[in-house]
Structure formats: structure tokens, C-alpha cells
N, C-alpha and C positions, 0 to 999 in steps of 0.2 A: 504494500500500500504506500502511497505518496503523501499520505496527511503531514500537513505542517514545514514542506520540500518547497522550497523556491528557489527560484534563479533559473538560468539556463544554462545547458554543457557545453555546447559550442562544440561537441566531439574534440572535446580536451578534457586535459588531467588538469588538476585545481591549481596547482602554479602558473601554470601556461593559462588558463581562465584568468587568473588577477592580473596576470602581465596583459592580456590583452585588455582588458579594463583599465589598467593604470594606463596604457599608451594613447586606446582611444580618450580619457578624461584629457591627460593632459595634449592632446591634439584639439579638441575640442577648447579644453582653456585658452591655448597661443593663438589658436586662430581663430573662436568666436562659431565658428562652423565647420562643421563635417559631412562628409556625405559618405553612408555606409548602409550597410543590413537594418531592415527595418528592425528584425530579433536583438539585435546590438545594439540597435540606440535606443531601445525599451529597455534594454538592461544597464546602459551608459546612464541613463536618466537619473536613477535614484544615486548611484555612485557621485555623482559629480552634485549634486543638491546638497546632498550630506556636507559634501567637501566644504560649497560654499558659504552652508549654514556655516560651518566652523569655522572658518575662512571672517565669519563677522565678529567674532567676540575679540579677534586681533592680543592676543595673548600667549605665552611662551605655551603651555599644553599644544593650543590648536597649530603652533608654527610647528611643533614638533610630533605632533598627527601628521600634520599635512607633509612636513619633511618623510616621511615613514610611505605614506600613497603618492607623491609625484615627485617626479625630477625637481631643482633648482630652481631655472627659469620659468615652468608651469606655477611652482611653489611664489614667487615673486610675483605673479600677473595675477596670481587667485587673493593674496593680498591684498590689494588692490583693488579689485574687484569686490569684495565682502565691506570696502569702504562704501562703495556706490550701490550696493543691495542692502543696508544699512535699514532703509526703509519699508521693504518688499519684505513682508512675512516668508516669502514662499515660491513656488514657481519658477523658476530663475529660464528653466530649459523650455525650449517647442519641438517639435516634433513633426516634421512636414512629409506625407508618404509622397511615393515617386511612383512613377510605371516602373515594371520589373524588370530589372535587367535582360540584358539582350540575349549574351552566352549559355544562362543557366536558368533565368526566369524567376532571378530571384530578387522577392521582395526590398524594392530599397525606399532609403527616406532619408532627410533632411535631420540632423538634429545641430538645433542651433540654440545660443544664449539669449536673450532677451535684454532690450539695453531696459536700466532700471526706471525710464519714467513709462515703458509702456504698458 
């Protein structure tokens, strides 16, 4: 039975699942947009919310969460960032689906930031 099971496999082993989350977050952080698997930016979604909620209290624990889930320069732009979501309870990400890719037919979509007055 699957009661109480979330997330998704991606047809990977658990290390290789966080690296690919940590990569897509912090791609997603430097450049504001990504465009990837619909299954991936529903799973990028709550990963990087997290991040930013904690990214707002601007204090050594959350620099040193956030130092632990992304690189350096993702770490410095999500700073930043949690200054100007200061306001914004929540939300931070969108989520735009696409037509299916061409080769395999698979499900793609848009996952992008939200700037903080919209």
C-alpha cells in the first residue's frame, strides 16, 4: 500500500532524486524560469517555496539550511529574493503547461517565479 508516500521517482535512486531537485531549484532561482517536465516542476514547486519561505527570516539557521540545498550563487540570489517576498505570504512559483514535446510526447510546462507585486 502507498498510504502516506509522496513525491515522485523520476526512475532514480534518492541521491540522484535530491540532486536533481537541488539543480532544477537553483536553475530556477538564477534565472527566474525554466522550462522542463510538467512531473518536475510539480515537484520543483514545493522545494523551492520552502526555500524561499526561509530565504525570508534572513538569519544564520536559514543561510545555513539554504547553504546545505543550493550552491553559493543560487544561495546569494535566494537572499535577496526573500527580501522582496517579505510581503507575499505564499505563492512565490507558477506553473504554465506547454504542448508535449515532440521526440517522446512528453508533458512539458513552464515553471517560473512570480515578481513580488503581482
Amino acid at each position: 500500500m502507498k498510504h502516506k508516500k509522496k513525491g515522485r521517482k523520476f526512475g532514480r535512486k534518492r541521491d540522484q532524486r535530491r540532486a536533481l531537485l537541488k539543480g532544477l531549484a537553483a536553475n530556477l532561482i538564477l534565472k527566474e524560469k525554466i522550462k522542463t517536465t510538467e512531473a518536475k516542476a510539480k515537484e520543483t514547486r514545493p522545494f523551492v517555496e520552502k526555500l524561499i519561505t526561509k530565504s525570508k527570516k534572513q538569519n544564520l539557521s536559514s543561510v545555513r539550511y539554504l547553504s546545505k540545498h543550493l550552491p553559493a550563487k543560487a544561495r546569494k540570489k535566494i537572499m535577496e529574493l526573500g527580501k522582496t517576498y517579505q510581503k507575499r505570504p505564499g505563492g512565490y512559483t507558477r506553473i504554465i503547461k506547454l504542448r508535449p514535446r515532440e521526440k517522446d510526447s512528453a508533458k512539458m510546462a513552464i515553471i517560473e517565479l512570480l515578481k513580488p507585486e503581482d
